[in-house]
N, C-alpha and C positions, 0 to 999 in steps of 0.2 A: 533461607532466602530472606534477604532484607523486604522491612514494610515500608517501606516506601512507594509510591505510583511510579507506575512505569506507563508512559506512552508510545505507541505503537502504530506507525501511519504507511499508509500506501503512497500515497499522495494524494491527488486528483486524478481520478478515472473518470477523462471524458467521452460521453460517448455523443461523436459529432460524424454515425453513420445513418442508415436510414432504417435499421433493424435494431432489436432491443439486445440491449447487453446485459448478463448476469454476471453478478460476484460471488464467487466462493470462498467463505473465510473457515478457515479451520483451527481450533481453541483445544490448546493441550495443557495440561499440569501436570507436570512430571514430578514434581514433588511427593514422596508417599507417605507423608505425613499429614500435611496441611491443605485446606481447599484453600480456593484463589476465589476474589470478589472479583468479578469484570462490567465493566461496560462497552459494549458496541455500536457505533454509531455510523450508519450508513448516509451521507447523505446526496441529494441527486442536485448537481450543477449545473441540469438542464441539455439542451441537444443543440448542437450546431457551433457556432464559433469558437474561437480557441479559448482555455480556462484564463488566459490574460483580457478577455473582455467582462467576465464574470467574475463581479466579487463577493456576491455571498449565494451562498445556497437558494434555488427554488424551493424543496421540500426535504421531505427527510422519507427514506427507505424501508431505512430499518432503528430503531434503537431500544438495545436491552440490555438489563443488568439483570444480576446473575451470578449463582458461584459454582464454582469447577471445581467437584471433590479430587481427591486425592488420584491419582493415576490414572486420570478420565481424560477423554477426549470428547470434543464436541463440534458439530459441523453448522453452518449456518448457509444458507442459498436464498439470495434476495434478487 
């Protein structure tokens, strides 16, 4: 596998209901040789109007780095 960064996006998940939303991110390396460095970044763009009114993030959720051995899997729920 190339060393190169690879970025990886969902988009923007707004949540413009009046109940809390969770994300499930799921982190795999299928590689069986080599772990993988990651970083995850969750961040919250706040509640209510559409993400075209909001241009940067309120706060941040979740973020971590981190390395994914070799044929590992890893779950995150924030």
């Amino acid at each position: 596998m190339s060393d190169k960064h690879k970025i990886k996006s969902s988009g923007i998940l707004m949540n413009n209901q009046t109940f809390l939303i969770f994300s499930h991110i799921e982190l795999l390396n299928v590689d069986p040789n080599d772990s993988r460095d990651i970083t995850v970044l969750v961040l919250d763009w706040g509640v209510g109007a559409g993400p075209s009114s909001q241009t940067n993030p309120v706060g941040t959720f979740l973020n971590l780095s981190g390395t994914i051995l070799p044929n590992t899997q890893q779950r995150l729920n924030c």
